[in-house]
N, C-alpha and C positions, 0 to 999 in steps of 0.2 A: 386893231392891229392889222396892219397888210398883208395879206394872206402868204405870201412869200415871205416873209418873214417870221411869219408866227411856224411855218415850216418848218424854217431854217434852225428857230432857236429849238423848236422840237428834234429832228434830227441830232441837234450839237449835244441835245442833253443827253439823249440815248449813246450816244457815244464815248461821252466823260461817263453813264454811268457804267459802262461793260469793261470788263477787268478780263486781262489776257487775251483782248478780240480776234489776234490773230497770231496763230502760235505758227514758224516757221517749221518746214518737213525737216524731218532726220536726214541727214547726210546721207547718212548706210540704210535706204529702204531696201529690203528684202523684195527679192525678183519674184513677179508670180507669174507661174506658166499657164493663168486664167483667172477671169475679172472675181472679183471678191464675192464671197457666200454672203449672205445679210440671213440675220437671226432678230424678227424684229418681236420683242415680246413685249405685253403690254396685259394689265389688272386693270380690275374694274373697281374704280373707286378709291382710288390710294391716291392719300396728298400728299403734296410734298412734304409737310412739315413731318411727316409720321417714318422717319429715318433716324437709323441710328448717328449719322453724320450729317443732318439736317441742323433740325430745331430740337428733337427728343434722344437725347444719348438713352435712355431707360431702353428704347425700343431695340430690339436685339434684331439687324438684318447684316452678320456679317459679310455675306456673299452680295449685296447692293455694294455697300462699303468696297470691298474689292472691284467691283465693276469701276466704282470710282475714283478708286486707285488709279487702275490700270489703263482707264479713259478722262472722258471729259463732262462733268455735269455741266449742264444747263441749268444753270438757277432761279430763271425767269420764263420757265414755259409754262403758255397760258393753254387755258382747255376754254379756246372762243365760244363755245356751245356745251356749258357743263353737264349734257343727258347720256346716255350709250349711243342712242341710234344715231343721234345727230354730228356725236365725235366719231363717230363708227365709220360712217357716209362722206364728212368731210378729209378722214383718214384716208379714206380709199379713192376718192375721186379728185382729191385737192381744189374742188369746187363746194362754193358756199350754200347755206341750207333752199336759200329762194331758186337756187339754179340747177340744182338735181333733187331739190323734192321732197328732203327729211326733215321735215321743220318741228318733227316730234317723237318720240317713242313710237316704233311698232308702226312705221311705214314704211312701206321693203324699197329696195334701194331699184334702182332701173338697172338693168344688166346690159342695158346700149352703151351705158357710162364708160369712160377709159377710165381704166382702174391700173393701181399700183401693179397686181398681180396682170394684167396683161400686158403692160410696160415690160416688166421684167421678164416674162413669157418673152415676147417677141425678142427681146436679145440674148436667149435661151439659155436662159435660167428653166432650173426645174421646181415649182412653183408651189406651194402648200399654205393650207389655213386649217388649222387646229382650234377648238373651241367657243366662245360664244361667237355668235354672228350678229345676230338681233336686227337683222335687214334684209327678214321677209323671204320664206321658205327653208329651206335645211342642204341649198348647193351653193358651193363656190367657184364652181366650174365655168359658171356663164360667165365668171368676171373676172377671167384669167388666171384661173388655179387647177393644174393641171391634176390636183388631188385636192379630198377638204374633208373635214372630219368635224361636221358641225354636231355641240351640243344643245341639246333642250332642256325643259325642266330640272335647272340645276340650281336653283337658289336653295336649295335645302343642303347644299354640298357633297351630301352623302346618299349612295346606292342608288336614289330614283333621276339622275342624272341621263336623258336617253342621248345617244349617239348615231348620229347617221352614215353610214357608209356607203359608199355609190355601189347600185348594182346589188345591195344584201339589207337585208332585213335588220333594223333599228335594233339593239341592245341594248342593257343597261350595267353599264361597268361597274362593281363593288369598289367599295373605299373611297376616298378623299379625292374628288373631281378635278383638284387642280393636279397632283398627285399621276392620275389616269392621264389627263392630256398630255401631261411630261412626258409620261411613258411614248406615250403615240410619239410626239415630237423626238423624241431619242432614235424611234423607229425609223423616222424619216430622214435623220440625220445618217443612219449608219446605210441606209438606200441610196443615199445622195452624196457620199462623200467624195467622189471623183469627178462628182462633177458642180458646175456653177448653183446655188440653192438661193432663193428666196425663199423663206418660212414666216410665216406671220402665227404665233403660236398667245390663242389669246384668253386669260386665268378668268376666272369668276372672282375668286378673292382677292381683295378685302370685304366688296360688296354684303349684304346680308343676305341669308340670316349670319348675324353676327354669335349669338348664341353659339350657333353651329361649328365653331370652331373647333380643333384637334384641342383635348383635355391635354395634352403634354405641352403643347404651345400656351393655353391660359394658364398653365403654372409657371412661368416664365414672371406674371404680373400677376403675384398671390395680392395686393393690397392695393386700395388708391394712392397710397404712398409710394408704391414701388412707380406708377406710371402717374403721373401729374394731367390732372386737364389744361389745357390751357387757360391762360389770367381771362378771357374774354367769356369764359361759361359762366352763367349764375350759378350759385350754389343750388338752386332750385332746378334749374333742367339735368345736373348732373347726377338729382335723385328721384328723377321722374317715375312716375308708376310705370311698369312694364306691362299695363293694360292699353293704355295709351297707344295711337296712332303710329306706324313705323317710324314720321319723321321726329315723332318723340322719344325716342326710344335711344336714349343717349347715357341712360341711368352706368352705374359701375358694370356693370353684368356683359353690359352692348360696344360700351367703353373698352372695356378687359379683351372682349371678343373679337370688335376688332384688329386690334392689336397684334392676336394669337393669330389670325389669318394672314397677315403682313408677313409675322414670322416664319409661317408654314410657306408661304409663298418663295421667301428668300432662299428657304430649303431647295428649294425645285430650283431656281436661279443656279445653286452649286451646282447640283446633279447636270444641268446642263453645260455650266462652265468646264465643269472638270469632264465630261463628255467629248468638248471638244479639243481637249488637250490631249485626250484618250487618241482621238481619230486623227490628232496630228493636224488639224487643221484651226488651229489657233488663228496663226500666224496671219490668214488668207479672210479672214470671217469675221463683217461686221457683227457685231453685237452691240441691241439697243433694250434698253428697258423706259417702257413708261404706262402710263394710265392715263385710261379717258376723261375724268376728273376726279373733283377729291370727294369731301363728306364733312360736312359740319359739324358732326359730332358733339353738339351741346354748346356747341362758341354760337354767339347772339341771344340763346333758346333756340336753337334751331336746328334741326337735325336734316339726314339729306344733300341735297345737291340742290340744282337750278338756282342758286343764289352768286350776286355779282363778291360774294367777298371773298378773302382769298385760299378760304379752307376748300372752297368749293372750285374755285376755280386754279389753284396753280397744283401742276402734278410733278413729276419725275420727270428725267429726260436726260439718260445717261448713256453714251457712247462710248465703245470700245473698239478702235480699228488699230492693230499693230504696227507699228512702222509709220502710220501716217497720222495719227494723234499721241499729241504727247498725254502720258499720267498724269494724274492728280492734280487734275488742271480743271477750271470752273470758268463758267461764262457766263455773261452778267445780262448779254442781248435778251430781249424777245425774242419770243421763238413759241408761236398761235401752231396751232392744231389742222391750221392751211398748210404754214412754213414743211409742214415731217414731209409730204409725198414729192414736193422736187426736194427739199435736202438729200431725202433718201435717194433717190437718183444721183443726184450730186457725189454724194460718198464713193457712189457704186460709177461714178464715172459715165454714167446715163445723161443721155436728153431730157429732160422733164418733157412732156407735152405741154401744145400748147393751151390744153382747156387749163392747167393749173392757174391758180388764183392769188397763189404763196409765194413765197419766196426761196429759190437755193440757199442758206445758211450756212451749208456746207464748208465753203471758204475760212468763214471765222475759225474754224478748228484745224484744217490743213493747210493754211499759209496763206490762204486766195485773202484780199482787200476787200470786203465787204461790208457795204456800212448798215450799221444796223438798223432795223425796224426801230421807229420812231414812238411806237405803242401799237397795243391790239384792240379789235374790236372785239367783247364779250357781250353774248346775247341771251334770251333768254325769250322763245319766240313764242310757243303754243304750251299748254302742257291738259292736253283733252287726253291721253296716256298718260300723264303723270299720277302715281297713288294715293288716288283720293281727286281724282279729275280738276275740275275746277275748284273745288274746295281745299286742293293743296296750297300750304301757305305761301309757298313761294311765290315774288312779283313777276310780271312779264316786263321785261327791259331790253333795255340796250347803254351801251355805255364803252368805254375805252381806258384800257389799260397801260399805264407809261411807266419807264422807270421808276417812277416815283407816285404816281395818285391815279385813284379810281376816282373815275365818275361815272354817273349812272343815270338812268330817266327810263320813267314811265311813261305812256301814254297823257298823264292827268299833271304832268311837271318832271322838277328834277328828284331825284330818292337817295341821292347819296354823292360825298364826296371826302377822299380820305387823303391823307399823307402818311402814306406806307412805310415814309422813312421816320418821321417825328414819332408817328403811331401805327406802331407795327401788328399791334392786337384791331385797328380800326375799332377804338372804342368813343372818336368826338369825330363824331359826322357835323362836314364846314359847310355841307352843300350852298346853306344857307346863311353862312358868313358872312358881313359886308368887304370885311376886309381881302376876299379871296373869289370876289366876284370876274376882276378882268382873267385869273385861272380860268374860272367855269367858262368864261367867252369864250376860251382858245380849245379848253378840253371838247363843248360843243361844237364850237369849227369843225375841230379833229370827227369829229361823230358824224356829224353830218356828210364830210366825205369819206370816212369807210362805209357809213349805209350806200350812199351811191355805187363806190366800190362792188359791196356785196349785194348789189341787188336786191335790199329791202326796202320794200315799199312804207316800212315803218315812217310815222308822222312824228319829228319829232316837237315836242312842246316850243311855244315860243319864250 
């Protein structure tokens, strides 16, 4: 098929598949006497499906639910690089992992980089970052955060959490870490409210330890029965020994725990919601919620992240701007982990720069004509930091994401190819279908020029 064309029908499909693309401004938008605050919050490790208003009604997050009321979910955002440091790095810089550096856990990010927070800096915004970093030393100041309150040693969730603050000696806050960062972020809210804010305030949970969850949140999900694994777990990974390796570790207990950190998380979601109703600045202040990727949680056997499917890779991605999105409205586009640092701009009425890689989105939900992404490129590039180094189960890949089907490839061939709409659990892998081979041509095209795109020198198989 002729490369223009095979485009074309790509593009057409993206478009028939996104519902509500462009939702028209209110007539009566409320007048601001200064550019809109952005509250952008984001968890580690929360998937989409795991919402009360998703796929899992059991899961209790009313205050997400309201966010999406009152704004617009994205139901198709992808996590292009599903690890922390590498969604972290792409967040902030809107450039891809070969082009600023993070091609894996636990390589610190370059502070030369134009960053979200010095964007918004420069068109004076007062600028903050609350919580995990995970991109190398304990400031955020080199990269345009005029404040930053980075934590460390916090996967245990509780008490040995430390905190750094500029200028004073590291602490270690008591109680529930996601809990603590609120608090600080509340702080910064009631310091900042006259004037324009950027806050990037970022949770450790759902992440593990999963155990570690608040006991009053795991009573929420007394039984397997109350909260369902999904149809794609074997019975066997969802009763795994809890001896076994963290990515095994999907048993009821891990499952249950989970859960209870979502819920505890959505906690903190109100306290900040109704915070800013408190301060009167509703009206004026984006608000975004999403996560860096999701977690397997016992769907394939497989526990973790770094996997192309889509527990792992699709997360949240909910917007709240008054007056200028409508409620309870849903969008069906793409929307990669490049696309958030010019959207965000875009929202806030910003330039993007030009190092961005992504795309403004912005339009689909304020009115603008925007057509949509045609699919994403999902990777999965080194994992010499991932736990359990090289012996971690996960493939090293690449692959792209459409409205409708994963494909995926190894270095050594192709590893997967699903229809997301016929089979939603991706439980009949066609990669190797006869009948869905001129697919695979066109899905490989598509790969081949987002590697080019992203500057990966990956080889792909012929």
């Amino acid at each position: 098929m002729e490369r223009r064309k095979f485009l074309g029908l790509l593009a057409g499909a993206a478009a028939t598949s996104m519902t509500n693309r462009a939702f028209p401004v209110k007539k009566h938008v409320p007048r601001r006497s200064q550019p809109p605050n952005v509250l952008y919050i984001f968890s580690d490790e929360h998937r989409w499906h795991s919402m009360s208003f998703t796929e899992q009604p059991q899961v209790q997050t009313p205050n997400m639910h309201r966010l999406a009321e009152e704004g617009v979910q994205f139901t198709q955002c992808i996590s292009n690089y599903p690890v922390c440091s590498p969604h972290r790095a792409m967040l902030l810089t809107g450039r891809w992992p070969y082009q600023q550096g993070v091609i894996d856990n636990d390589i610190p990010l370059d502070s030369r980089e134009m960053t979200l927070g010095k964007v918004f800096k420069k068109a004076g915004y007062r600028t903050g970052y609350i919580g995990k970093w995970h991109l190398g030393g304990v400031r955020a100041e080199p990269f345009g955060f005029d404040e930053s309150l980075i934590w460390t040693n916090i996967n245990s969730h509780w008490d040995k959490g430390t905190c750094h603050p500029l200028g004073k000696e590291p602490f270690q806050p008591k109680g529930y870490g996601a809990i603590r960062m609120t608090d600080q972020a509340l702080e910064f809210l009631e310091r900042n409210k006259a004037n324009p804010f950027f806050l990037m305030l970022s949770w450790l949970p759902p992440h593990a330890d999963f155990l570690a969850a608040p006991e009053e949140k795991k009573r929420l999900y007394p039984t397997k029965e109350s909260l369902p694994f999904r149809p794609n777990v074997p019975h066997d990974a969802s009763d795994i020994n809890e001896s076994k390796p963290i990515w095994d570790q999907n048993s009821w207990p891990f499952y249950q725990g989970y859960h209870a950190h979502v819920s505890a998380i959505d906690d903190e979601l109100g306290r900040l919601l109704d915070h800013l109703d408190l301060l009167g600045i509703t009206d004026n202040t984006i608000v975004v919620y999403s996560s860096d990727h999701g977690s397997m949680l016992g769907s394939h056997g497989l526990g973790g992240k770094r996997q192309p499917f889509e527990e792992s890779i699709r997360v949240p991605f909910i917007v709240r701007f008054p007056g200028k999105i409508h409620g309870k409205s849903h969008v069906d586009a793409l929307l990669g982990t490049i696309d958030i640092f010019p959207t965000l701009c875009g929202l806030a009425g910003l330039k993007a720069p030009r190092s961005c890689q992504g795309r403004d989105l912005s339009g689909i939900v304020t009115g603008g004509q925007i057509r949509a992404t045609p699919s994403q490129i999902i990777m999965h590039i080194d994992k010499t930091h991932a736990s359990g180094g090289q012996q971690h189960p996960a493939p090293l890949f690449r692959g792209v994401r459409t409205a409708r089907y994963t494909y995926a490839v190894c270095a050594d061939g192709p590893l997967c190819l699903f229809d997301n709409i016929e089979d939603p659990y991706q439980q009949n892998n066609l990669v190797h279908d006869a009948k869905h081979e001129e697919l695979r041509t066109q899905l490989h095209e598509q790969l081949r020029l987002w590697l080019k795109r992203s500057s990966d020198p990956f080889q792909l198989p012929t």
